[in-house]
C-alpha positions in Angstrom: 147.6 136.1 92.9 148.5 137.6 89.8 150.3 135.3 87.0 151.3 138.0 84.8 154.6 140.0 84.6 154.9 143.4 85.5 156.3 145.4 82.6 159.7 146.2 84.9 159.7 141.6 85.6 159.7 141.6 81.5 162.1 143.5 81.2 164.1 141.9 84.3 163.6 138.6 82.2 164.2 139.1 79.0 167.3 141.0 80.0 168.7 137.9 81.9 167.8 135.2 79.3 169.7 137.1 76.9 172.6 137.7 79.0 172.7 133.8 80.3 172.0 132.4 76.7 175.2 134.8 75.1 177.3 134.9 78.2 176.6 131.5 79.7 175.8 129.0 77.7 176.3 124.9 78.9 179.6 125.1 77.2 180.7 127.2 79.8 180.0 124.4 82.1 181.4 122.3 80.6 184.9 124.1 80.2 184.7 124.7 83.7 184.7 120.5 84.3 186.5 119.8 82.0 189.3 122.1 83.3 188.6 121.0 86.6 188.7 123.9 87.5 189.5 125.2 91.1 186.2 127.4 91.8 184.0 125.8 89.9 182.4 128.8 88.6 184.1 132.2 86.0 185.1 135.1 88.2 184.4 137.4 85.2 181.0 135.8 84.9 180.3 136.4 87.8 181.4 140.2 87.9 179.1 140.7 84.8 175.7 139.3 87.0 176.9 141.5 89.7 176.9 144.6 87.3 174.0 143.7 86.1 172.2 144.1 89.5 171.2 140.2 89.9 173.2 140.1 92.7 171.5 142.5 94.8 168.3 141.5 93.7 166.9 140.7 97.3 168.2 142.9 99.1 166.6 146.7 99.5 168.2 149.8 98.0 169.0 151.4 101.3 171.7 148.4 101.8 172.7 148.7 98.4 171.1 146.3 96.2 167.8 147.0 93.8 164.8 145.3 95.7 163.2 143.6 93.5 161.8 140.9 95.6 161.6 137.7 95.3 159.8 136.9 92.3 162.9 139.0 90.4 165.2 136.5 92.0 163.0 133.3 90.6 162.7 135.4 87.5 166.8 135.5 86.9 167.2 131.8 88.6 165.0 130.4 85.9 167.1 131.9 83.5 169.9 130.4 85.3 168.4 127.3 84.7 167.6 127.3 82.1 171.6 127.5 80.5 172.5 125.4 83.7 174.7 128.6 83.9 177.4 128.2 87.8 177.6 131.1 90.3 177.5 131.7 93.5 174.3 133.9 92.8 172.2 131.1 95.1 174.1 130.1 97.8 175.4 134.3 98.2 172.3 136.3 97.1 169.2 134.2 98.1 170.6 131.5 101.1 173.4 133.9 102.0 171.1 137.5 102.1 168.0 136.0 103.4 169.7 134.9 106.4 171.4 138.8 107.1 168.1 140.2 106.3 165.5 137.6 108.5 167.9 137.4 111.8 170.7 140.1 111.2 171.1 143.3 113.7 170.8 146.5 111.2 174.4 147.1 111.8 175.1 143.9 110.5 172.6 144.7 106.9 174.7 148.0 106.6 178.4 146.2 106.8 177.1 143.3 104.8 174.4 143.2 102.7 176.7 145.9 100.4 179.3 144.1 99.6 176.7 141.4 99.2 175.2 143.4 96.7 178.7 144.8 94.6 180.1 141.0 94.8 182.9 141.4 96.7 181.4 139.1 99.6 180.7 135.4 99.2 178.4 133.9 101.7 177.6 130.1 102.6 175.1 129.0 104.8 175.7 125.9 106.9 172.8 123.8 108.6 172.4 120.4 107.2 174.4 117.7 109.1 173.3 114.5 107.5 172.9 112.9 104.1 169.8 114.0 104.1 167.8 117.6 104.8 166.5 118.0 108.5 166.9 121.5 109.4 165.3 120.7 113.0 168.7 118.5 113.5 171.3 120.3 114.8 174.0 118.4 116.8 176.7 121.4 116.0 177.5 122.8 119.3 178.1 126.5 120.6 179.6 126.6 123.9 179.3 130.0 126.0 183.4 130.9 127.1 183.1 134.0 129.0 182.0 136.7 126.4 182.9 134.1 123.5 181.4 131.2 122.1 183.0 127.8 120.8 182.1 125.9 117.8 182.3 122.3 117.7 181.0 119.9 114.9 180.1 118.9 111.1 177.8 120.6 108.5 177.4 118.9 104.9 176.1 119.7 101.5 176.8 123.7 102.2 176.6 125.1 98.7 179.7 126.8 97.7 181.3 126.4 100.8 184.9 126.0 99.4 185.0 129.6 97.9 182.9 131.5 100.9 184.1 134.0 102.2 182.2 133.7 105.6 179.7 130.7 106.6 176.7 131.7 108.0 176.8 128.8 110.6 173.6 127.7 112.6 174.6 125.7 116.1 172.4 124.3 119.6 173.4 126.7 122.2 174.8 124.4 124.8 172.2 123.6 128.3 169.6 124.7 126.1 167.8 121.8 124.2 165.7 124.0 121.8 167.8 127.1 121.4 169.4 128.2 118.0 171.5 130.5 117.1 173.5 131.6 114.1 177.1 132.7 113.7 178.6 135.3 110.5 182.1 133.2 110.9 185.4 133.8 108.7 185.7 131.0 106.2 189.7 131.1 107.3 189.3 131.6 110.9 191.4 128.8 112.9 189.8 125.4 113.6 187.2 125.4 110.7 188.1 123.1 108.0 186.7 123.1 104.7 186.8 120.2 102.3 185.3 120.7 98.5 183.1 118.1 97.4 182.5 118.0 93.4 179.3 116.7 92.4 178.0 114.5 89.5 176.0 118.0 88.1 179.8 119.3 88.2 178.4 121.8 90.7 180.1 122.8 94.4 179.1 121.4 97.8 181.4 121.0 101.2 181.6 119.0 104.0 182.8 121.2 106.7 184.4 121.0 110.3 184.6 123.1 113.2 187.0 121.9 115.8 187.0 124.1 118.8 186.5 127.3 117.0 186.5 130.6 119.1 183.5 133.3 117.3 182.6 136.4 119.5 179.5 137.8 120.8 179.8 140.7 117.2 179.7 137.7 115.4 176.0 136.3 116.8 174.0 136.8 113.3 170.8 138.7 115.4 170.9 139.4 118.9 170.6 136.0 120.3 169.0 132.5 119.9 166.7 132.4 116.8 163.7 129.7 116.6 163.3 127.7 113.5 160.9 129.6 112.2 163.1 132.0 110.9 165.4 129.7 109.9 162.2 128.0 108.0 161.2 131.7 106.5 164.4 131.9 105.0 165.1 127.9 103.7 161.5 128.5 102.1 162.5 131.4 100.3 165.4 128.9 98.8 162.9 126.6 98.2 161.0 128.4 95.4 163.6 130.1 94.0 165.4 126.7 93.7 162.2 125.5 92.5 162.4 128.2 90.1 165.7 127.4 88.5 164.8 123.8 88.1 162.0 125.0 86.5 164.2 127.1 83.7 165.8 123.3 83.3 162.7 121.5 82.7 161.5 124.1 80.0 165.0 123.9 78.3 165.2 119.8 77.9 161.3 120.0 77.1 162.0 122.3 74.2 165.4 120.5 73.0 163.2 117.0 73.0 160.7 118.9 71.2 163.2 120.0 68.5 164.9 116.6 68.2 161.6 115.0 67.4 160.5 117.1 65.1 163.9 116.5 63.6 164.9 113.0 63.7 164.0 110.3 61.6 163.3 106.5 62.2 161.8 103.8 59.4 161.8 106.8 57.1 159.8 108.9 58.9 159.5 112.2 61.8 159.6 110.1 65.0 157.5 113.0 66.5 154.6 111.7 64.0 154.5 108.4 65.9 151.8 108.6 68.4 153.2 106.9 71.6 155.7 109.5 71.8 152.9 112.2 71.2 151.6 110.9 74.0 154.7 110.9 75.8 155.1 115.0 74.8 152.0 115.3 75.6 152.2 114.4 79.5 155.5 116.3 79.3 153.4 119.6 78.3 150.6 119.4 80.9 153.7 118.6 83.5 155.2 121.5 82.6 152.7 124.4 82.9 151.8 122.9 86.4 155.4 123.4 87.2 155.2 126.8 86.0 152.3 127.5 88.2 153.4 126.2 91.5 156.9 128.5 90.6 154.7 131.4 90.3 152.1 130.7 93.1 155.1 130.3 95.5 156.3 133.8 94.1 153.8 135.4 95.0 153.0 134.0 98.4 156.5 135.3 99.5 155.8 139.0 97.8 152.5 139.0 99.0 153.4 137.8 102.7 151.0 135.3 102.6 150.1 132.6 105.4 151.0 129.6 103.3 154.4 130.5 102.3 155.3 126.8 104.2 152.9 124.9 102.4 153.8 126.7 98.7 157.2 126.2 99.4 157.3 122.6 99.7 154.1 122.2 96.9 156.7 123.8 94.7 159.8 122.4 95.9 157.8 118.5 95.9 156.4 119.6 92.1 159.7 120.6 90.3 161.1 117.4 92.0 159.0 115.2 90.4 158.4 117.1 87.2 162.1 117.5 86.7 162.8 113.8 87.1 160.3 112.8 85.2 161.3 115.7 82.0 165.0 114.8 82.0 164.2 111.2 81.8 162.2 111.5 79.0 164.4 113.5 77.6 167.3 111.0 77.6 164.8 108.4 76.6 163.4 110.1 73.2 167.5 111.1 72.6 167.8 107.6 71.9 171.2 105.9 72.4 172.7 109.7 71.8 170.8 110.6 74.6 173.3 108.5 77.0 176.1 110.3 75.6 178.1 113.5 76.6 177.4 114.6 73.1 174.5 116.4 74.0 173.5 118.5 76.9 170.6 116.8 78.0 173.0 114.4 80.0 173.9 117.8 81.8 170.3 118.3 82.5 169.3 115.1 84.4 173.0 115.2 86.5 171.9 118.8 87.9 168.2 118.0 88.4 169.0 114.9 90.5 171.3 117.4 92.5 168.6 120.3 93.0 166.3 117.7 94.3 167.9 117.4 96.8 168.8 121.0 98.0 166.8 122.0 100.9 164.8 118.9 101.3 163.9 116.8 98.2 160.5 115.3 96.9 159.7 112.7 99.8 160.7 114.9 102.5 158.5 118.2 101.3 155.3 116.2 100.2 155.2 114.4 104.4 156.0 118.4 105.4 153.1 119.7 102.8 150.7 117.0 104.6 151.9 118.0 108.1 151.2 121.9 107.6 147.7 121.1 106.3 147.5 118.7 109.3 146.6 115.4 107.4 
């Protein structure tokens, strides 16, 4: 399990934090809510990650992209994080891709996985129904009509959803009580409605509906039903690299508190010299580099194939949950009264963490899934 970069995942980093720090700074955030705007992410941002390869990071160079697995992914999602910087680079390149690539036919990767790669596709993936993660829930309905299917019912919380191009859509084959299977369906196509739901991190979600929607057998994802262990392959790969852009947010409000406390003054003196909230940094530092390792660890199980991809999936995902709640309070805290304000971006920091807990299963559902997979 090797901790250390390669020289090409240096280079992959430092090139990314420099780009999100110039391009995509938290003021662009902000200008996007502000301005309300109707995307909720820069188009030209956007077309400058896809030139700079992020965008096909996952997916191999005979489809297009660069292949550089998935620790180069959680290596430009960190960065991501880290500037709180809004694309569709997680719900289209990681969610979006892993699904074509774990269940799609290879005519399917060829038609799609390019235009993945050059941006000119948006992808959503719909499975969650309820308020709350359960991928083994699936109440959305796919109804055999002669060589077609029909889609009936609701998915929530699908990332990006409002500005996909096609939904990757995950439905119970009807008369069969354990049978998957996943559909590549036209965001535009009649009967599915989409409704944009704004979050409190300023970030996209949907709620959507599919009322007696007619897909054909081309547009199975795969060949048939799929079992939830693919499904689980690919939401575990989301997991970490989630996990990995929370983590580029809890090294970025750790620094800032840092700064401020080495800056501000109370009583005439450095607050940072008063030894309760040395303490406090303290706890935060240890927290921190334990985050960093469970990131990395869950890495490299995924490049390495390992067994316990399931179990460093939801270490990390459970870790970065806690750790992020607990850095982003402190953060706010040691702000002082400032640190309530929209004056400074830690606010930003603890909206979006609070959000990316709960993508793809939050703290409490990943520690009782860690214990189940190590059969406690």
């Amino acid at each position: 399990m090797a901790f250390v970069l390669s020289e090409e995942q240096t280079m992959l980093r430092d090139m990314a934090a420099q780009f999100f720090a110039e391009q995509v700074p938290t003021s662009n955030l902000r200008k996007l809510r502000d301005s309300d705007d109707a995307l909720g992410y820069d188009p030209a941002i956007w077309q400058q990650i896809v030139e700079l390869g992020f965008a096909g990071i996952l997916i191999p160079e005979e489809f297009g992209g660069t292949g550089f697995g998935a620790t180069g992914m959680g290596i430009v999602m960190q960065q991501a994080g880290r500037t709180l910087a809004a694309s569709p680079l997680f719900a289209t390149s990681c969610l979006g891709a892993g699904m074509i690539l774990e269940m799609g036919r290879e005519e399917q990767k060829k038609q799609l996985l390019p235009q993945v790669a050059e941006g000119s596709l948006l992808l959503a993936v719909a499975i969650d129904e309820a308020s709350h993660h359960n991928p083994s829930h699936i109440a959305c309905t796919a109804n055999k009509d002669g060589g077609n299917y029909v889609l009936n019912g609701q998915k929530s919380f699908v990332l990006d959803g409002h500005i996909a191009d096609k939904l990757i859509v995950v439905a119970r084959e009807a008369g069969d009580a354990k049978g998957l299977i996943a559909f590549v369906v036209d965001a535009d196509k009649a009967g599915v409605t989409i409704t944009r739901t704004k979050m409190v991190d300023s970030r996209n979600a949907a709620n959507i509906t599919f009322d007696n929607v007619s897909v054909s057998a081309d547009e199975i994802l795969g060949s048939g039903s799929i079992g939830l262990e693919s499904i689980e392959k690919v939401l575990d790969l989301g997991r970490i690299i989630m996990a990995a852009e929370m983590l580029g947010g809890v090294e970025t409000v750790f620094e800032t508190t840092l700064d401020y406390l080495k800056e501000r003054k109370q009583f005439g003196q450095i607050i940072g010299s008063f030894q309760a909230l040395q303490h406090r940094a303290a706890e935060m530092f240890c927290e921190v580099e334990i985050a960093q390792a469970v990131v990395q660890d869950g890495l490299s199980a995924i490049e390495e194939n390992r067994n316990d991809v399931p179990r460093a999936a939801s270490l990390a995902k459970a870790r970065l949950g806690d750790t992020a709640r607990l850095i982003t309070n402190e953060g706010v805290q040691m702000h002082g009264g400032i640190g309530m304000t929209d004056a400074v971006d830690v606010g930003l920091y603890i909206k979006r963490a609070r959000v990316q807990a709960q993508i793809l299963g939050d703290s409490t559902f990943h520690t009782n899934r860690y214990a189940t997979l190590g059969s406690y």
